[in-house]
C-alpha positions in Angstrom: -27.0 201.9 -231.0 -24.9 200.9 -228.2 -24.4 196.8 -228.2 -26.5 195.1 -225.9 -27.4 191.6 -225.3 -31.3 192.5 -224.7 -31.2 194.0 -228.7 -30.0 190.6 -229.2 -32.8 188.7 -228.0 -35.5 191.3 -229.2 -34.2 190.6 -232.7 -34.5 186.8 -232.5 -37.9 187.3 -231.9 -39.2 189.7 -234.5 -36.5 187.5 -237.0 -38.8 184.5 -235.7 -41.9 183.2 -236.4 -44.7 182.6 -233.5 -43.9 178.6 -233.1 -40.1 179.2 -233.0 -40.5 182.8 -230.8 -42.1 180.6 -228.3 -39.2 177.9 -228.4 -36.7 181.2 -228.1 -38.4 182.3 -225.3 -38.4 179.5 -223.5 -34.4 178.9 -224.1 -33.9 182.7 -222.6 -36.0 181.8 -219.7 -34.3 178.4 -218.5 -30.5 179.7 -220.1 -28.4 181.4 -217.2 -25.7 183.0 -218.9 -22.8 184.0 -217.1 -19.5 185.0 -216.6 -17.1 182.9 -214.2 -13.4 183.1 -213.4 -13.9 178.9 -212.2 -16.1 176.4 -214.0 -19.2 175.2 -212.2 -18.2 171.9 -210.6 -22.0 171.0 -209.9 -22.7 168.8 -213.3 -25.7 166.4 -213.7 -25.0 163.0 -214.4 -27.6 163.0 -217.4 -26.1 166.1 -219.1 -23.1 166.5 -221.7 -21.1 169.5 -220.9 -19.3 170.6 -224.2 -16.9 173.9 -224.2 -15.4 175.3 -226.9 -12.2 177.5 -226.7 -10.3 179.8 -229.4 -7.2 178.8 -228.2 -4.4 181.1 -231.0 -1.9 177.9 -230.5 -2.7 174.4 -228.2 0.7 174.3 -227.4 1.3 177.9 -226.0 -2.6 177.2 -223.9 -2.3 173.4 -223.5 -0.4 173.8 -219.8 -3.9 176.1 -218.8 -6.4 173.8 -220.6 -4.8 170.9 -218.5 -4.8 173.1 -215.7 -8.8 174.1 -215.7 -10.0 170.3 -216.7 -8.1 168.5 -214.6 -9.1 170.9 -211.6 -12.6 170.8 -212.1 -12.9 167.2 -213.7 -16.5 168.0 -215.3 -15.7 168.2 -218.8 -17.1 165.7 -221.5 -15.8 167.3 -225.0 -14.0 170.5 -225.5 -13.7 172.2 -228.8 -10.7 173.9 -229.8 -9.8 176.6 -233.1 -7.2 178.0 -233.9 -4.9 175.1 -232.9 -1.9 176.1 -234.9 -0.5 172.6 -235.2 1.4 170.4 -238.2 1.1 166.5 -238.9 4.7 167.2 -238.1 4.1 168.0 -234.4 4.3 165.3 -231.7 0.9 164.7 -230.3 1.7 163.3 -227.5 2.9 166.5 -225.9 -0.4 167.4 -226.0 -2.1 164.8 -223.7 -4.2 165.8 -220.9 -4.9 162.4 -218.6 -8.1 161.1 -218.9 -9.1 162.7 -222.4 -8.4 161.6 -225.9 -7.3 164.4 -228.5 -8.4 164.3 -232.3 -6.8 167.3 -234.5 -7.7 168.3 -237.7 -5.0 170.3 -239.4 -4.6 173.3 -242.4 -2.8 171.2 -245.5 -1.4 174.2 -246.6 -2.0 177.8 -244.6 -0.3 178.6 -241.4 -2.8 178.9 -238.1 -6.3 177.7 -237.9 -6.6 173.9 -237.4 -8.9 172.2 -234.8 -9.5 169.8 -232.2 -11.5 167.9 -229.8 -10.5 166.6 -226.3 -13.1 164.2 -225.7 -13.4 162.7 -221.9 -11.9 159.0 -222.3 -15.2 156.3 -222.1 -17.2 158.5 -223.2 -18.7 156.8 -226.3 -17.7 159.0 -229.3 -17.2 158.9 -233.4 -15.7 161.2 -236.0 -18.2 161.9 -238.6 -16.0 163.1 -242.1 -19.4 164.2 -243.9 -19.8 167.0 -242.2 -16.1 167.9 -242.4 -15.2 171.2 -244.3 -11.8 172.7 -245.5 -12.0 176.1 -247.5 -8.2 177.1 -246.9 -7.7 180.4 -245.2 -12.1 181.1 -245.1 -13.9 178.1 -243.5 -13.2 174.7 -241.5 -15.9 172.4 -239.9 -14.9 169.0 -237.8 -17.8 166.9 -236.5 -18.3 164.0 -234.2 -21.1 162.2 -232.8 -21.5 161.8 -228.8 -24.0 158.9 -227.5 -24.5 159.4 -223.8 -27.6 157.6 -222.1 -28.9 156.1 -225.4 -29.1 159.3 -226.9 -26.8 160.0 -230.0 -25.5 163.9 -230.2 -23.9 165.7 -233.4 -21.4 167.7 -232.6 -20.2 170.3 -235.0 -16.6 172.9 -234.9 -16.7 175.8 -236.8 -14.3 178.6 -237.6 -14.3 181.1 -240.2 -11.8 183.2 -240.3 -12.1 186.8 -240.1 -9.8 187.7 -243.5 -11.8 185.4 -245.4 -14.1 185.8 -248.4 -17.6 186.7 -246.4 -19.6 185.3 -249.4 -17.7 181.9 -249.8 -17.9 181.3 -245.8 -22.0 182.1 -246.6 -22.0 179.5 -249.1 -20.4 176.6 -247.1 -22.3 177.0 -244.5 -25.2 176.8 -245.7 -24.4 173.9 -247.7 -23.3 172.2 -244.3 -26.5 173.2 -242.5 -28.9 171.6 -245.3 -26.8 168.6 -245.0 -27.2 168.5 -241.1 -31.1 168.7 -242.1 -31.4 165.9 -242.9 -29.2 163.9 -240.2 -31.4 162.0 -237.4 -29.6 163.8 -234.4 -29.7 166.8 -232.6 -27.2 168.9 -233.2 -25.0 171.4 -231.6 -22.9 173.7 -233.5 -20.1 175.8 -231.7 -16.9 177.8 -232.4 -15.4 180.6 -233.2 -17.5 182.0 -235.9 -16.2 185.5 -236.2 -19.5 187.6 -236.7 -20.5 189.3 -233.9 -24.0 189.1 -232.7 -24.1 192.6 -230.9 -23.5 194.1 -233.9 -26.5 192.7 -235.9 -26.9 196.6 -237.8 -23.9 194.7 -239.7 -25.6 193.1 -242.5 -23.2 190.4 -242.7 -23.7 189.4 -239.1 -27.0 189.8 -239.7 -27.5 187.4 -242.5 -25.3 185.0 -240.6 -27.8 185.1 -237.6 -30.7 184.8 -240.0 -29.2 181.7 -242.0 -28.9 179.9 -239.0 -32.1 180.3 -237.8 -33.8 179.6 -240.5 -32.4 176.0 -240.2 -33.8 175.2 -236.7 -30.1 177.2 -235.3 -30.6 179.8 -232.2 -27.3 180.8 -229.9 -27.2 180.0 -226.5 -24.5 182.9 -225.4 -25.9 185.9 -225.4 -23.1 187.9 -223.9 -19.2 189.1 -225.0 -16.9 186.7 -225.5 -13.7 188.6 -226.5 -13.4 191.8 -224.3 -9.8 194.0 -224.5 -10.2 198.1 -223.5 -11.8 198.8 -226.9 -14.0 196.7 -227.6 -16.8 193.9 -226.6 -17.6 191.1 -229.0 -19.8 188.3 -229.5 -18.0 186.1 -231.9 -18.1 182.8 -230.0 -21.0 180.7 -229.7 -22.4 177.9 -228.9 -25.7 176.8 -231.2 -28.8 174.5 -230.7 -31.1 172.7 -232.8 -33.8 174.3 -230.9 -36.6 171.9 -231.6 -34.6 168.8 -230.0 -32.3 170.5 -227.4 -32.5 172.8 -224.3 -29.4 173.5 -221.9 -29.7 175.1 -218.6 -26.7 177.2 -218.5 -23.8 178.7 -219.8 -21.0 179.8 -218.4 -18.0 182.4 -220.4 -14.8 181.5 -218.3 -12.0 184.2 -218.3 -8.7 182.7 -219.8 -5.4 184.4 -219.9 -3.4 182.6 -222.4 -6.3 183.9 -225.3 -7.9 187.2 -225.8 -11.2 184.9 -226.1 -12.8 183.8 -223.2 -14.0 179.9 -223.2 -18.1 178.7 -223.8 -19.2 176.0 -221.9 -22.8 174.6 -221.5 -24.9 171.5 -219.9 -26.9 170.2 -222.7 -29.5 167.5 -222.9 -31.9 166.3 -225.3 -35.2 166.9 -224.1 -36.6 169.0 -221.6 -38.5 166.7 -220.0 -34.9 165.2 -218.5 -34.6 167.5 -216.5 -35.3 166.7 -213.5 -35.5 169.7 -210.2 -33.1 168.7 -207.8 -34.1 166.9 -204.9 -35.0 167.8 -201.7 -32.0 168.5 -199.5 -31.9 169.6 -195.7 -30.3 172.8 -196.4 -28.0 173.6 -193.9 -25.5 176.9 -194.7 -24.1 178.2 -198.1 -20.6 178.3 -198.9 -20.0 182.1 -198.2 -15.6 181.7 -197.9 -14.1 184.5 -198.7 -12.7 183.1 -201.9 -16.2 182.6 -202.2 -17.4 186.2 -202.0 -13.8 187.6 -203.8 -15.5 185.2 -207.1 -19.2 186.7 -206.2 -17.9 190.1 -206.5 -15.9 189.6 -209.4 -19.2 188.0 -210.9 -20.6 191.4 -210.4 -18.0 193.5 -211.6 -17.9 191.5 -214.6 -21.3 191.9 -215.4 -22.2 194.4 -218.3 -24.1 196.8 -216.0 -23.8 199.5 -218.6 -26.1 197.1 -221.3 -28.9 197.2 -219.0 -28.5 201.2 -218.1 -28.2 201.9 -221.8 -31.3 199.4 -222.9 -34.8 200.8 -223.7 -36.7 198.8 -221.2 -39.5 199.7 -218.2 -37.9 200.5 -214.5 -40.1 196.9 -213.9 -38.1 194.8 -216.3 -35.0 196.3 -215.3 -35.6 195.4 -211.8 -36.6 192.0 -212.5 -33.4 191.7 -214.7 -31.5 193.7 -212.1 -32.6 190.9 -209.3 -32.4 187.8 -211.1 -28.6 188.4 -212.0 -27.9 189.6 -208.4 -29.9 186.1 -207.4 -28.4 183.8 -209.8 -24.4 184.6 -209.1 -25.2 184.5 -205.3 -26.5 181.4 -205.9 -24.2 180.2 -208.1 -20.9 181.3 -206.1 -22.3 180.8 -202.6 -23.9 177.1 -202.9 -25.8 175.4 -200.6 -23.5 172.6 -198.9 -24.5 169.2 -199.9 -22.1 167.3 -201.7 -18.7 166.4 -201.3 -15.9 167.4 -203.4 -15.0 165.4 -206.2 -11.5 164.2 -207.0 -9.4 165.8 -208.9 -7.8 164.5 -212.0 -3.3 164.5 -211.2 -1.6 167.4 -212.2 1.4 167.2 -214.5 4.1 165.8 -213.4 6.6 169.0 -213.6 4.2 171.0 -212.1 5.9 171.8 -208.7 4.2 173.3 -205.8 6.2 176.3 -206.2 5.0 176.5 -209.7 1.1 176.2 -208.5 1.2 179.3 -206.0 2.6 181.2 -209.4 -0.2 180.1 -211.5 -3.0 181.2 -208.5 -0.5 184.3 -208.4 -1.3 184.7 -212.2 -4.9 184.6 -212.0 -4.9 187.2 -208.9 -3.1 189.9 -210.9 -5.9 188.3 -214.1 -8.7 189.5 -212.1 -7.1 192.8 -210.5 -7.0 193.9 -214.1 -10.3 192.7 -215.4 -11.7 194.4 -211.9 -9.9 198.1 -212.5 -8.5 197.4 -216.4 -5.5 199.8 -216.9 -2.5 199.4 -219.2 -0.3 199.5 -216.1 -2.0 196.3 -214.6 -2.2 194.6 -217.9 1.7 195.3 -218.5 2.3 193.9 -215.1 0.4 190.6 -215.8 1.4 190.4 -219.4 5.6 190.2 -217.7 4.5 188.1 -214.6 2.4 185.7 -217.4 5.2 185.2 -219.7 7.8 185.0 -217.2 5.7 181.9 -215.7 4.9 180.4 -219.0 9.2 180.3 -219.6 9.5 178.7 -215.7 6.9 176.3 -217.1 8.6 175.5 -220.3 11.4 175.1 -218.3 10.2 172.6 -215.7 8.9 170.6 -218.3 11.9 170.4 -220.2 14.1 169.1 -217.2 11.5 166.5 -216.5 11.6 165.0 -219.8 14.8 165.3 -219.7 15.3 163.4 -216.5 12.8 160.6 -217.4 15.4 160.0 -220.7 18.1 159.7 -218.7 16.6 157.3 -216.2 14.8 155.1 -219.0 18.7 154.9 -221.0 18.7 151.2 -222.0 15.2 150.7 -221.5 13.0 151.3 -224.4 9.2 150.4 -222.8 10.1 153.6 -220.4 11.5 155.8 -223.3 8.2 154.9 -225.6 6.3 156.2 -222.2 
């Protein structure tokens, strides 16, 4: 059976019983799941956005994590696996302005690791309990979130994909009957390596049915690590469905990881939230940047999954028009609001060095539009050549600040 995110959904549902089939389908209704190549920067005030990334090494992605949060300055927490770092590595290196970052490293094992950046004043606490270490098979890191009197568990996971499938069964389960019995709703993300369009897996199967029978369904319902042979869902985001419904999710395209990043608004109840008020519409934003992105939206879209999919010519039509609807609304906005500021760039990020990076994401998008190894090779070179320019930049800066702090030791601590 070919994978398809409607198999997906149908499974949940005979897997579910009537009370919690209802609550599924009313997270499928509200959820709008989609692909982007830029974050939404239309966030509600009331909602905690939370992204998780599988970064394969913060300090190769950390310049194009900067890059994407201080851009759209909408992010509350971001998760990160995969971090690669030591105790022995300098943390501040790693410091995007206006977040904190809290790491929690392999004692003995090379790779894995994770990590939080959590917006700064945003009211946060590391929770050890719920903290796993199985070298080499599973790591959890937790922290609780209170935003507008309402206290939020957040849990990392990764397991990774050479490990002991039973053991990583085990520990997980042990973690979820713990978070049973904690007072908070709870949302679970990372990189969990079992993919949930492949459910004729057993293993991903019994992964999917463990969670769920704890109160856990997933909110992405889509691939999340794409490459010419393959389309997997491995990266997810999941909700304690009886306390928490999101209104969308959003799979951003990033170069520096062959995963592409989760993000979703989440709040605690549904009554909070509230339908927009009534604006005087005037025009929608229909630049051609605009359009370029609307496109792209529709070339990214899994058209295939819907051909393939055993479903009425009605159903497909009304899934047909509520994905054409829902990126043209998305991409092409109504213009309301003004832009917010953005958060300051690094410092050795020239302007020369800017136009490379929009360069970058032009010849991104040519190959995820017409994928060949050709286009891949050319963007793999120009990629790598701009990460050295980077590396580069940021070394004569730091070397420059040294020089001009000599003999002053408040500057050199900067």
């Amino acid at each position: 059976m070919k994978k398809n995110p409607l198999y997906l959904d149908s499974l949940i549902n005979t897997t579910l019983g009537e009370d919690d089939k209802e609550q599924n389908e009313l997270l499928v209704d509200i959820i709008s799941c989609r692909y982007v190549s830029e974050c939404s920067k239309n966030v509600n005030k009331s909602d905690l956005r939370v992204g998780h990334l599988n970064c394969q090494s913060l300090q190769t992605a950390n310049d194009e994590i900067s890059d994407v949060v201080s851009r759209y300055n909408q992010f509350d927490v971001l998760a990160l696996t995969e971090t690669f770092l030591t105790e022995s590595m300098d943390k501040k290196m790693l410091d995007i302005t206006g977040f904190s970052l809290e790491v929690l490293n392999r004692d003995k094992l090379r790779k894995g690791g994770l990590a939080y950046y959590v917006r700064q004043g945003l009211d946060y606490s590391l929770i050890p309990d719920f903290n796993v270490r199985v070298e080499g098979i599973f790591e959890s890191f937790s922290l609780k979130v209170k935003l507008n009197h309402q206290e939020i568990l957040m849990v990392l996971v990764y397991y990774s994909p050479s490990g002991d499938t039973e053991i990583f069964m085990d520990e997980l389960e042990k973690l979820l009957s713990k978070l049973k019995c904690h007072q908070y709703p709870v949302i679970m993300l990372g990189d969990f390596n079992m993919d949930l369009l492949s459910l004729k897996n057993n293993k991903n199967l019994l992964f999917l049915q463990n969670c769920m029978s704890y109160g856990y369904l997933p909110i992405v319902r889509i691939p999340t690590r794409v490459n010419p042979m393959s389309a997997t869902l491995i990266d997810n985001i999941f909700v304690s469905h009886q306390n928490i419904v999101r209104k969308f999710v959003e799979v951003l395209l990033f170069e520096t990881s062959d995963h592409f990043a989760t993000f979703a608004d989440v709040v605690t109840d549904k009554s909070k939230i509230k339908s927009e008020p009534n604006y005087r519409l005037n025009r929608r934003d229909e630049s051609e940047k605009n359009i370029a992105d609307l496109v792209l939206s529709f070339n990214c879209i899994p058209w295939e999954f819907f051909f393939q999919a055993h479903i009425d010519s009605d159903s497909a039509y009304s899934v047909f028009i509520d994905l054409i609807t829902s990126s043209y609304n998305y991409h092409c906005p109504v213009l309301k609001e003004p832009k917010r500021k953005h958060l300051p760039r690094k410092p050795w990020m020239t302007r020369g060095l800017l136009v490379s990076v929009n360069n970058r994401k032009t010849l991104y998008k040519q190959y995820l539009n017409n994928p060949s190894e050709e286009k891949f090779h050319q963007f793999k070179e120009y990629r790598n050549k701009l990460n050295q320019l980077k590396r580069n930049a940021k070394e004569i800066y730091f070397q420059k600040s040294f020089k001009n702090a000599n003999g002053n030791p408040r500057k050199t601590g900067k």
